[in-house]
One Martini backbone bead per residue (centre of mass of N, CA, C, O) as a GRO file, in nm:
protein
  229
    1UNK     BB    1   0.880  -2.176   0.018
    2UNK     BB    2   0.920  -1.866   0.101
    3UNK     BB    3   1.044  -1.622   0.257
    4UNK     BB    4   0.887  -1.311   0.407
    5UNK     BB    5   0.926  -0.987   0.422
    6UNK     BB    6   0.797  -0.733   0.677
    7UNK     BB    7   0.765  -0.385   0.652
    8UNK     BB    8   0.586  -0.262   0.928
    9UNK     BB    9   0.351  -0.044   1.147
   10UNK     BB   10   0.235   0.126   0.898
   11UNK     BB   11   0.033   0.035   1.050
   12UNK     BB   12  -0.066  -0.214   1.250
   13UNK     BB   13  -0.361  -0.261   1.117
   14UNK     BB   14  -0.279  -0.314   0.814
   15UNK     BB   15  -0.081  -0.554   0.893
   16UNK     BB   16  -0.310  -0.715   1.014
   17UNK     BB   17  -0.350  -0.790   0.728
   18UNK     BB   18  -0.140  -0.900   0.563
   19UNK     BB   19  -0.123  -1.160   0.769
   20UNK     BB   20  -0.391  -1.279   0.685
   21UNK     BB   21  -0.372  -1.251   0.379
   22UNK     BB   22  -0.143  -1.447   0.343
   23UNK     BB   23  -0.267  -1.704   0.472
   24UNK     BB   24  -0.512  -1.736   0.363
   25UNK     BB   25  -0.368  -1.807   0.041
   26UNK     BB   26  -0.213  -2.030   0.146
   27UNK     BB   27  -0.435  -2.207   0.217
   28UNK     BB   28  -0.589  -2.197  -0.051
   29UNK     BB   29  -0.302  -2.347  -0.242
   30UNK     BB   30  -0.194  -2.588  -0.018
   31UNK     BB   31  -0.340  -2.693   0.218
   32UNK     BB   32  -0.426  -2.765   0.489
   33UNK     BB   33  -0.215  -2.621   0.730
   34UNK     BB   34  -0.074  -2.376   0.585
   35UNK     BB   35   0.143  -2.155   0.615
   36UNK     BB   36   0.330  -1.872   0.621
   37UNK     BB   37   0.653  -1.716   0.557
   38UNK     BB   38   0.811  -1.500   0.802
   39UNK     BB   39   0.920  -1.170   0.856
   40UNK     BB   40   0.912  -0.902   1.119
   41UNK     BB   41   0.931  -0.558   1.080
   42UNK     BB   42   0.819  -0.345   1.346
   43UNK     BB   43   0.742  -0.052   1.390
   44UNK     BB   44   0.725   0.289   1.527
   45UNK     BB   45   0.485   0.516   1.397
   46UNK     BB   46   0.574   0.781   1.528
   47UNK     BB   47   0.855   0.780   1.431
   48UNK     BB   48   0.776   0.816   1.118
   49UNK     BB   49   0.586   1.021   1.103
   50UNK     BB   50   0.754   1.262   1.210
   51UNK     BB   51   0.957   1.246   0.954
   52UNK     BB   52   0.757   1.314   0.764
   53UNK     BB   53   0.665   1.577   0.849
   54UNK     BB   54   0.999   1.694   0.848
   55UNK     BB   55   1.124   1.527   0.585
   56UNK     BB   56   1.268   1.300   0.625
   57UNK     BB   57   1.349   1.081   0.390
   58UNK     BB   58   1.634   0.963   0.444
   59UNK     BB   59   1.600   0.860   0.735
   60UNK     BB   60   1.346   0.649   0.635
   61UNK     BB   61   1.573   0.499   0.387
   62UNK     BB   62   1.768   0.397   0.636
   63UNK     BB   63   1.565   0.235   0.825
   64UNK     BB   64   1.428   0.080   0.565
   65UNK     BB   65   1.717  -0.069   0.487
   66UNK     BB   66   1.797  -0.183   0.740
   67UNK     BB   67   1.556  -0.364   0.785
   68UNK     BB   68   1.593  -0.515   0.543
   69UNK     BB   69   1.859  -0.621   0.583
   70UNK     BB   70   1.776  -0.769   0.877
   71UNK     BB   71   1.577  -0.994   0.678
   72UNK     BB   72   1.797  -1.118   0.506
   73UNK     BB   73   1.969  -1.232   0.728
   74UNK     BB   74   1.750  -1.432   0.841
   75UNK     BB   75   1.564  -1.501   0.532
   76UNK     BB   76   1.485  -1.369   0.335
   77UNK     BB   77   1.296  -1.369   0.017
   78UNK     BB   78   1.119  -1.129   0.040
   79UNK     BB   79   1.023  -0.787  -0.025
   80UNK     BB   80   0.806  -0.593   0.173
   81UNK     BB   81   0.615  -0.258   0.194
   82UNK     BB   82   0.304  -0.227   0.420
   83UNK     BB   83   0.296   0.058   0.238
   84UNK     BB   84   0.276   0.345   0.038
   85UNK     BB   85   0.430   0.591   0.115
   86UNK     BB   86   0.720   0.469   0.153
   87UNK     BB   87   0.781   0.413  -0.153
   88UNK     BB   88   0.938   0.650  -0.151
   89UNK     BB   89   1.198   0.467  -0.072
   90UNK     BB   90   1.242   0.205  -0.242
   91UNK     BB   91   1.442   0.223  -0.361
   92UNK     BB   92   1.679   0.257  -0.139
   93UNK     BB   93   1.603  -0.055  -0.054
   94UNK     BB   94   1.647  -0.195  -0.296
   95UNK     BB   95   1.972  -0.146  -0.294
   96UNK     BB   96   2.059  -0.254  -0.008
   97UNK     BB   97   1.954  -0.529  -0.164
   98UNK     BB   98   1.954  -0.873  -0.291
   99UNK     BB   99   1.662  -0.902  -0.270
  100UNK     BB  100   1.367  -0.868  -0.355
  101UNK     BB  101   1.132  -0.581  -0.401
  102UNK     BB  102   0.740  -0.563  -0.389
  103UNK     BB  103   0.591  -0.345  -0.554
  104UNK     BB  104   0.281  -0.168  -0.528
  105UNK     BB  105   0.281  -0.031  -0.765
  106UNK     BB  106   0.381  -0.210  -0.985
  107UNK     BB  107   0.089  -0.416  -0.944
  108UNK     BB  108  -0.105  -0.223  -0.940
  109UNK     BB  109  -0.027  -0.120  -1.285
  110UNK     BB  110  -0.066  -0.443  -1.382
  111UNK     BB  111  -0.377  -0.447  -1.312
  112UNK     BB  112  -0.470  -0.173  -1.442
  113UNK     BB  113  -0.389  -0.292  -1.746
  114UNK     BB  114  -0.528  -0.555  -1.758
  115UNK     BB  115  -0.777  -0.371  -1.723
  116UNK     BB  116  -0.771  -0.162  -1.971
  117UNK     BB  117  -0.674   0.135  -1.794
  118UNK     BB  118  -0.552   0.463  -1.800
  119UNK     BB  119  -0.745   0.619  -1.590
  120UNK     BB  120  -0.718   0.743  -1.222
  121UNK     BB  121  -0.759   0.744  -0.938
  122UNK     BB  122  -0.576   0.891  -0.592
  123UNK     BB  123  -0.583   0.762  -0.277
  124UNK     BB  124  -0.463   0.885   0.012
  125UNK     BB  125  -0.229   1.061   0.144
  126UNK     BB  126  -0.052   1.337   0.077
  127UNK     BB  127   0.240   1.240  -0.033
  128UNK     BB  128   0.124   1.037  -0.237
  129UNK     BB  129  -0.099   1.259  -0.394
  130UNK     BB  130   0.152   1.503  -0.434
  131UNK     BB  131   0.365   1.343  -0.478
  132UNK     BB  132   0.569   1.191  -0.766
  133UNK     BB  133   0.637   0.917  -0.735
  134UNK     BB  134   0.358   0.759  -0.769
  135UNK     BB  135   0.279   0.904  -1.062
  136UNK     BB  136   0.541   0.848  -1.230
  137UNK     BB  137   0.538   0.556  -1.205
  138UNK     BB  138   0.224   0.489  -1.356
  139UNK     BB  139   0.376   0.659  -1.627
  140UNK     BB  140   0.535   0.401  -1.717
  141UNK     BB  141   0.224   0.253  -1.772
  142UNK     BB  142   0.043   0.476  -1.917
  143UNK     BB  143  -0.060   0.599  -1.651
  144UNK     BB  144  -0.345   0.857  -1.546
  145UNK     BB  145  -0.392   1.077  -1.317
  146UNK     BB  146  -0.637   1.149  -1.030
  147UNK     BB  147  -0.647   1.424  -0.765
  148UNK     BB  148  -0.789   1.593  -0.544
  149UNK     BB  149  -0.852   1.817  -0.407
  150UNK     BB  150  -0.762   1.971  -0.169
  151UNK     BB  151  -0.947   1.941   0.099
  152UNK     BB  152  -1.002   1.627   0.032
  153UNK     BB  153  -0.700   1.570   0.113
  154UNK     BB  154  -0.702   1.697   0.389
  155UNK     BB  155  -0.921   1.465   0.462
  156UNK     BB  156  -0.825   1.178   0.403
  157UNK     BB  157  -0.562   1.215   0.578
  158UNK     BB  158  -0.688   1.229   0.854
  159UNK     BB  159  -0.836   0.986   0.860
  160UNK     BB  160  -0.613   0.785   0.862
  161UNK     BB  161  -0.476   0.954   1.121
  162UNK     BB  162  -0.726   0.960   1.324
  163UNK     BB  163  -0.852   0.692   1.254
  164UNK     BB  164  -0.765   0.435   1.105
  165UNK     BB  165  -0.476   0.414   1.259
  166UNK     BB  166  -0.645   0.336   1.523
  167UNK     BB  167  -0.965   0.172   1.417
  168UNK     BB  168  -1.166   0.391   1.337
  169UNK     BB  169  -1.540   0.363   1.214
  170UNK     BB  170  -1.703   0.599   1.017
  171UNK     BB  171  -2.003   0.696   0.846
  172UNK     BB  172  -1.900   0.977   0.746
  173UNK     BB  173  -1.627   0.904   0.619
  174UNK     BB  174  -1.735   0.685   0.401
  175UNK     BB  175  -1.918   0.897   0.263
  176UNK     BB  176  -1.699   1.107   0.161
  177UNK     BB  177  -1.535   0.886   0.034
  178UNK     BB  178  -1.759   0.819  -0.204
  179UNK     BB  179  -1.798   1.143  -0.265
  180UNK     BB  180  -1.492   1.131  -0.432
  181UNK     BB  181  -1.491   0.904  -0.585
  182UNK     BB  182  -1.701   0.957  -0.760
  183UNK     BB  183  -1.610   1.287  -0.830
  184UNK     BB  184  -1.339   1.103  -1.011
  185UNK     BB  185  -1.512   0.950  -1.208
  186UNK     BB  186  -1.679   1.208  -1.317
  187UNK     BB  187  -1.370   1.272  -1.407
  188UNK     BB  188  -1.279   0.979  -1.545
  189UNK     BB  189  -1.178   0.784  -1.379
  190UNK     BB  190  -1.178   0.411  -1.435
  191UNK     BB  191  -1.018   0.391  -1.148
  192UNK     BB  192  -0.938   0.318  -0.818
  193UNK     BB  193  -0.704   0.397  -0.583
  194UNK     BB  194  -0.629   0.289  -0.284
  195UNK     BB  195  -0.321   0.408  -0.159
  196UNK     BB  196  -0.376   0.288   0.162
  197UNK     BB  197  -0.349   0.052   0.353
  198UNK     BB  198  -0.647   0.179   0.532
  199UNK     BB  199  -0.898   0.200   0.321
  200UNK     BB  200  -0.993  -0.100   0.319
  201UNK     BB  201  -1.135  -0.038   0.633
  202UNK     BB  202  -1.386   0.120   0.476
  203UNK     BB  203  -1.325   0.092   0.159
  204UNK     BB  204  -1.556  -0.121  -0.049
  205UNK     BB  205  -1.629  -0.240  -0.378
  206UNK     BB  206  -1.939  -0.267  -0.315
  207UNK     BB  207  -1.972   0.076  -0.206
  208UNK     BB  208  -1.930   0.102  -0.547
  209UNK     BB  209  -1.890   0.131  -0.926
  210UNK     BB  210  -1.624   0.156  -0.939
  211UNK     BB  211  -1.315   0.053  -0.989
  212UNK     BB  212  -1.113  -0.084  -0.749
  213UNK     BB  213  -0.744  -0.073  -0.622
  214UNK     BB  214  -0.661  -0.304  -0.361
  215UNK     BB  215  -0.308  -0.258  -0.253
  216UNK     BB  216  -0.331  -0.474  -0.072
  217UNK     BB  217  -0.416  -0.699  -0.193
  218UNK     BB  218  -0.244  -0.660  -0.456
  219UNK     BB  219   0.047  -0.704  -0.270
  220UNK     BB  220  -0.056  -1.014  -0.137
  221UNK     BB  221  -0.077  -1.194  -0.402
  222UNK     BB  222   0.185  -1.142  -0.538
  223UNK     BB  223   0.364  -1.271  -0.292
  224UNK     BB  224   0.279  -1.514  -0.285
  225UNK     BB  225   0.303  -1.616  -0.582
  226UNK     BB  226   0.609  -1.579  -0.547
  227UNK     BB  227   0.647  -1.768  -0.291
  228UNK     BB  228   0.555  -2.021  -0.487
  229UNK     BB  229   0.729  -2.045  -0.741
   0.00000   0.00000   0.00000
């Protein structure tokens, strides 16, 4: 078994699903009382949103590459950064170490091949959705996204920060963000992209319609997938 590098805190809400559902599937393939090997960097993410806001966006691929270094030094054999927003400098993180890093985006893009389906919606932060990363990247796997309206993606920033990174599930956000996602269906997306993992703390794939790719799940299962190979 692989040791598990996770750099995390951002949210600790969703890193606490990363750590249950990580040791959940290490338990459920290995069986008796196995779980599994990690070491975790947890940021302080008041830190990170700030430069976010800020735009640093070099001095936070310079803090999560130092972070991913010094968990390569005492033992990772392999690197999540469990958010989607961060892998905006995933390549910078990559680069810095020499054990590989396993890309949110790339996992969740062999699922949705593997599930035959060429257009998505994608919600997530505002970063996620309007920077160019991770449409970019989804491109490369012949994948075309869609993103709600400016107003919704307003919306739905606001909620990850104002509710979900706090632990707060409100039901009258449940249902707008489920009028988006089927606004988003009905406009072609053929499946969407949770692109934040606090969001799959709100809508589960059973409150819709439409095929949801939670990449919360699906980089936690690429990882276990990975740590036991």
């Amino acid at each position: 078994m692989k040791t598990i590098g996770l750099l995390g805190g951002m949210s600790w809400e969703s890193t606490l699903e990363y750590y249950r559902i990580i040791n959940e599937l290490t338990a459920k393939k290995l069986g008796k009382l196995h779980s599994a090997k990690y070491i975790l960097y947890s940021f302080d993410f008041e830190e990170i949103v700030e430069k976010q806001r800020e735009g640093k966006w070099d001095e936070l691929a310079e803090m999560l590459a130092k972070a991913a270094k010094s968990l390569e030094d005492i033992g990772a054999e392999l690197i999540l950064i469990c958010t989607n927003t961060m892998h905006k400098v995933a390549d910078e993180v990559a680069n810095a170490i020499e054990i590989p890093l396993l890309n949110i985006i790339d996992v969740t893009a062999e699922e949705i091949k593997n599930q035959g389906l060429r257009t998505v919606g994608l919600i997530g932060t505002k970063f996620t959705m309007e920077d160019e990363f991770y449409r970019n990247r989804l491109k490369k796997y012949g994948i075309r996204t869609l993103i709600p309206e400016e107003h919704e993606r307003d919306f739905i920033h606001r909620v990850i920060f104002d509710e979900l990174c706090k632990g707060i599930i409100k039901p009258e956000s449940k249902n707008a963000y489920i009028k988006i996602i089927n606004k988003l269906s009905n406009a072609g997306a053929e499946g969407i992209i949770l692109g934040c993992t606090e969001i799959p703390l709100l809508v589960k794939k059973e409150d819709v319609d439409v095929i949801l790719f939670d990449t919360t799940e699906i980089h936690i299962r690429s990882a276990v997938e990975a740590a036991l190979e």
